[in-house]
C-alpha positions as CSV (number, residue, x, y, z in Angstrom):
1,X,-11.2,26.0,-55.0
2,X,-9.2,28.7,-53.1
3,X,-12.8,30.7,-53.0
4,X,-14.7,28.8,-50.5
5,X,-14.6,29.2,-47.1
6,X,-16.8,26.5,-45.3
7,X,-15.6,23.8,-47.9
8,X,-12.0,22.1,-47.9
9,X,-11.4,20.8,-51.2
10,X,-8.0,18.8,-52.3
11,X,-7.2,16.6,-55.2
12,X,-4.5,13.8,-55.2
13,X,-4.5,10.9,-57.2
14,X,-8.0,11.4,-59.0
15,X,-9.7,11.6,-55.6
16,X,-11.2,14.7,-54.4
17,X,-11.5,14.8,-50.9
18,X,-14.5,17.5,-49.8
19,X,-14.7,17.9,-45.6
20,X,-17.0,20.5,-44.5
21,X,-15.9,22.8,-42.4
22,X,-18.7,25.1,-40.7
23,X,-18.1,25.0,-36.8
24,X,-18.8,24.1,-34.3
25,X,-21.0,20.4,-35.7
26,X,-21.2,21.6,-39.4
27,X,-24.5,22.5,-40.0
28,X,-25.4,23.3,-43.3
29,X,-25.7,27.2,-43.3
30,X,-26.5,29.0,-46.9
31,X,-22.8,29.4,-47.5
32,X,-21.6,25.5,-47.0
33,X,-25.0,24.7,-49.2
34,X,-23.4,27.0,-52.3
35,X,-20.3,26.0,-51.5
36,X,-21.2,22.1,-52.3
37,X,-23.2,22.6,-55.1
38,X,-20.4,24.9,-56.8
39,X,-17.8,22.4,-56.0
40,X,-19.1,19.2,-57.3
41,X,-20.6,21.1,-60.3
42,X,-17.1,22.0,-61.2
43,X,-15.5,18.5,-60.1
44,X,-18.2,17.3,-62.9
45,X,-16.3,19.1,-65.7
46,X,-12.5,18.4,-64.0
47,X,-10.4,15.7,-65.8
48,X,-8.5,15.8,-62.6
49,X,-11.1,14.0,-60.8
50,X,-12.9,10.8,-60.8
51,X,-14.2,10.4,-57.7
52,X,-14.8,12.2,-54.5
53,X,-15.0,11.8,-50.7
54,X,-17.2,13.5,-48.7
55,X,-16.7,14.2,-45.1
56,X,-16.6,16.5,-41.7
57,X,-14.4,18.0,-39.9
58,X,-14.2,17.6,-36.6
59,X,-16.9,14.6,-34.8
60,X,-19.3,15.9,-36.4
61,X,-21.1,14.9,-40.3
62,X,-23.3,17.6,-40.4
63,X,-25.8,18.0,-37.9
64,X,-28.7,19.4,-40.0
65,X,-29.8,22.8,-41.3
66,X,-28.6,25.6,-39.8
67,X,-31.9,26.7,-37.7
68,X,-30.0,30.2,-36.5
69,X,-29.0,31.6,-40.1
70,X,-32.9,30.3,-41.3
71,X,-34.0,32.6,-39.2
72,X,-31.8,35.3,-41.8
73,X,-32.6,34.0,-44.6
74,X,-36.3,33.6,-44.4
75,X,-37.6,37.1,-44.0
76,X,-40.5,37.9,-46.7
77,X,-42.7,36.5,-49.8
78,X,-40.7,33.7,-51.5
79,X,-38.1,33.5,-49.5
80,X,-39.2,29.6,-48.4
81,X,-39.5,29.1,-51.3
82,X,-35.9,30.2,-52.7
83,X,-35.0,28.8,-49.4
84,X,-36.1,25.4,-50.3
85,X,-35.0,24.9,-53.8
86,X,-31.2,26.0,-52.9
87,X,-31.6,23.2,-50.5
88,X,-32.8,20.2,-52.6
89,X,-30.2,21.5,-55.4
90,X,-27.8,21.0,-53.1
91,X,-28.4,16.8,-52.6
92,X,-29.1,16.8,-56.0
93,X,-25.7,18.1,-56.7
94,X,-24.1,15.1,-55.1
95,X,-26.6,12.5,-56.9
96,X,-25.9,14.1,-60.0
97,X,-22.3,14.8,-60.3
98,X,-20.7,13.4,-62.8
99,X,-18.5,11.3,-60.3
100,X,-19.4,9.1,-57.9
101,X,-19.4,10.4,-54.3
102,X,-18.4,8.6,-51.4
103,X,-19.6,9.3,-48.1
104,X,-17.3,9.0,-45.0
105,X,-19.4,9.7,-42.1
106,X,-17.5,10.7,-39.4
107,X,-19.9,11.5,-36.7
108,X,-23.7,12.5,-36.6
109,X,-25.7,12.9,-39.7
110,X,-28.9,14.7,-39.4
111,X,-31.5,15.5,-41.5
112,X,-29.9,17.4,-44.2
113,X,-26.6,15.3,-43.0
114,X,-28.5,12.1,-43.8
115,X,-29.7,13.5,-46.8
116,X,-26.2,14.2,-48.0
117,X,-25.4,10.8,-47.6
118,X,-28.2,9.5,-48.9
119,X,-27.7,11.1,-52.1
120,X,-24.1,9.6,-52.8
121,X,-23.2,6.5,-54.1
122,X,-21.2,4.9,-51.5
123,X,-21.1,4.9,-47.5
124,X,-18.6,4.3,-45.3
125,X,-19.0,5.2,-41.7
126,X,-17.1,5.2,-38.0
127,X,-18.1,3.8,-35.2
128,X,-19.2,7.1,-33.9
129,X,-20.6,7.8,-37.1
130,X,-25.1,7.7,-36.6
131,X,-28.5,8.5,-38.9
132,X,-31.0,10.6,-37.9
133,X,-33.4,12.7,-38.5
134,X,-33.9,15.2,-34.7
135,X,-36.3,17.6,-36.5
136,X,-39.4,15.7,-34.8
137,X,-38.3,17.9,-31.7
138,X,-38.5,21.5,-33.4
139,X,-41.6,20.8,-35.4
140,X,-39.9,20.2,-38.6
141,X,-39.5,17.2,-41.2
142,X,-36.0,16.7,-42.4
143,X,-34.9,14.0,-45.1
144,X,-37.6,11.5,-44.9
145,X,-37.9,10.7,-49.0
146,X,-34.1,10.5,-48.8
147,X,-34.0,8.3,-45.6
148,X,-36.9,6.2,-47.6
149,X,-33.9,4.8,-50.1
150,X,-31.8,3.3,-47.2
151,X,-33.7,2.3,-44.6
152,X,-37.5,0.1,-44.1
153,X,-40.7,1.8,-44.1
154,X,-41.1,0.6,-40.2
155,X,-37.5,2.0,-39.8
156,X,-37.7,5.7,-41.2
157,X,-41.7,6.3,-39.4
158,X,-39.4,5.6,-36.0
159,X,-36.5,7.9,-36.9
160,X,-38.9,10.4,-38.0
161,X,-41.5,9.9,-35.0
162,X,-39.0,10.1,-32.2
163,X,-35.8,10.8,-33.5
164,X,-34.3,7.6,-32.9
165,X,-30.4,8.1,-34.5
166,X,-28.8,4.5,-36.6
167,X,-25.4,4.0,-35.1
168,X,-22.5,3.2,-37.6
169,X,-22.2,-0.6,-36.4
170,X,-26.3,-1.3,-36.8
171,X,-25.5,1.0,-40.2
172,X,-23.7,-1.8,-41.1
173,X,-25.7,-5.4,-39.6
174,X,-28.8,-3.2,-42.4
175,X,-26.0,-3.6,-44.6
176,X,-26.7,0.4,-45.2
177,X,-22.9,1.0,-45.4
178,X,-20.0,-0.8,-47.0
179,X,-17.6,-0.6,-43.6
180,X,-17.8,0.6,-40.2
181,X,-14.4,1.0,-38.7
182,X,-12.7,2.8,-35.8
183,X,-12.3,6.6,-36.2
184,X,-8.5,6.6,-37.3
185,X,-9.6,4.1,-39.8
186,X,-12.0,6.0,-41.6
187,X,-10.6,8.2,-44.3
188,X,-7.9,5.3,-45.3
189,X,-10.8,3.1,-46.1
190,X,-12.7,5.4,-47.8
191,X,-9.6,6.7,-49.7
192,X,-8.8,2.9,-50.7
193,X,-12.2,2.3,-52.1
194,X,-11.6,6.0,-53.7
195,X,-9.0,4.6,-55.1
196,X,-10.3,1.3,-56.2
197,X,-12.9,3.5,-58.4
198,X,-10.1,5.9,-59.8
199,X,-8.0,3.1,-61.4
200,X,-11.0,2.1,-63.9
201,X,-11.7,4.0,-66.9
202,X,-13.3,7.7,-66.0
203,X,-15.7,7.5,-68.7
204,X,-17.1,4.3,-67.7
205,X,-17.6,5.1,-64.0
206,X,-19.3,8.6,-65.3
207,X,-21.8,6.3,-67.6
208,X,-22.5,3.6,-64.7
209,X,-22.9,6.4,-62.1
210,X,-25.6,8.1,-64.8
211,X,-27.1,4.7,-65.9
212,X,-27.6,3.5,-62.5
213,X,-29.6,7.1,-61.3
214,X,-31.6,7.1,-64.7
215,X,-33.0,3.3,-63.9
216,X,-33.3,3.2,-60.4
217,X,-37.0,4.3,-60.7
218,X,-37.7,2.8,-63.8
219,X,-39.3,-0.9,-64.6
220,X,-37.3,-4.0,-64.5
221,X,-37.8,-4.0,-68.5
222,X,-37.2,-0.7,-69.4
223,X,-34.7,-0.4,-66.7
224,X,-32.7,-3.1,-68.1
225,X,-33.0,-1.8,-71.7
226,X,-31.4,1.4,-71.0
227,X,-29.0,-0.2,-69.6
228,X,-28.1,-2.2,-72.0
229,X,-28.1,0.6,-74.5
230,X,-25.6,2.0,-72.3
231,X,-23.3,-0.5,-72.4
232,X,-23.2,-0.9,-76.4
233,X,-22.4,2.8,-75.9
234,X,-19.9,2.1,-72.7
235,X,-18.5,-0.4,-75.6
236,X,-17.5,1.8,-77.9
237,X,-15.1,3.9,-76.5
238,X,-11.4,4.5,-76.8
239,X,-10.8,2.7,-72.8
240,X,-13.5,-0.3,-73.7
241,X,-11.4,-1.7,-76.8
242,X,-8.5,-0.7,-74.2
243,X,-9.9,-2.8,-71.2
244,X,-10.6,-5.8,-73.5
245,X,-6.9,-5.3,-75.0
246,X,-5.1,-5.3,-71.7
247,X,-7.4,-8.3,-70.8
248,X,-6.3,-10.0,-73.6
249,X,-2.1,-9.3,-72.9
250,X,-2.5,-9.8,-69.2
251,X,-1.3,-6.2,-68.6
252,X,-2.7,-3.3,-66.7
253,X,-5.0,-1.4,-68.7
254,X,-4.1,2.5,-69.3
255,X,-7.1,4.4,-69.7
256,X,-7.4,8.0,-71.8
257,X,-10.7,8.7,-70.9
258,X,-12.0,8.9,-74.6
């Protein structure tokens, strides 16, 4: 990942730990957007990981699109348009990767911040960590269908209506995040959880990760069904019979991945 410049990426333990990097509040310019789409497009296809943590450097998430370098990058015919769809491939990129994304929010997330972290699997956030969506107050939208899947319809027309930002500990009385903790406290919590997730078998955590996306808009019955295919599917892999195995001798499972 030596190639990308508004991205630090490392791996340790089966945990790739993404922090944006795009001074001075990390707002997502074209660059950072490419950047995170090419990075957890590759993490998809990398043995090496199994889950990642997303973060910001700095106090700040990411504080929205970057309004200055829109200005560059929507000049003629299509350009919106192109402008757009890089955008929405971007928090689809963190939806879809193949291994679940946890989201350590370290300050502010706005609009395209929110959306970010509304599009991973798990939250864990500071207690300077906030929701919000600010782009009531230069005559834009920003987020609101993403915003829709973690907070009340009452809740998202306010944020969107005046901007109102969700600190980290009223994040957490919604029951939105898993944890909100002190500042220092952040990355070890969202690193132990990361952990947590790395220890079980990587095939099975891709498969729940892509079972739970494909039913979440889908019927209880059908919903259910595909789920249960899944798991007669989850069930006959090489780290299933493994799992059951190490049940059975009261030992730690050792999982291949197969």
């Amino acid at each position: 990942m030596d190639d990308l410049t508004q991205l630090k990426v490392s791996i340790a333990g089966y945990v790739a730990t993404l922090i944006m990097d795009s001074p001075p509040v990390n707002a997502l310019t074209r660059v950072l957007n490419d950047e995170l789409t090419l990075a957890l497009d590759r993490i998809s296809e990398m043995d090496e990981v199994r889950v990642v943590v997303l973060t910001g450097a700095g106090k700040v998430f990411c504080a929205g699109a970057d309004l200055k370098g829109r200005a560059e990058n929507i000049k003629g015919p299509g350009d919106m348009m192109a402008h757009s769809r890089r955008t929405r491939e971007c928090f689809h990129a963190i939806r879809e990767c193949a291994k679940p994304v946890i989201a350590a929010i370290n300050g502010a997330a706005l609009g395209s911040g929110l959306a970010m972290v509304a599009s991973s699997d798990i939250i864990v956030t500071s207690e300077k960590g906030s929701l919000g969506m600010p782009e009531v107050d230069v005559g834009l939208l920003g987020g609101c269908r993403h915003a829709m899947r973690l907070f009340s319809h009452s809740r998202v027309r306010r944020m969107a209506l005046t901007g109102y930002r969700v600190p980290g500990p009223e994040l957490l009385r919604l029951g939105i995040v898993e944890a909100c903790t002190t500042p220092d406290e952040l990355m070890s919590t969202a690193l132990e959880l990361a952990t947590a997730i790395a220890s079980k078998s990587p095939i099975s955590t891709r498969m729940i990760k892509h079972t739970l996306n494909t039913i979440e808009d889908l019927s209880l019955r059908d919903g259910y069904r595909y789920e249960q295919d899944m798991t007669a599917q989850i069930g006959k892999t090489d780290d299933a019979k493994e799992a059951q195995l190490a049940f059975k001798e009261k030992r730690p499972a050792v999982f291949t991945g197969r």
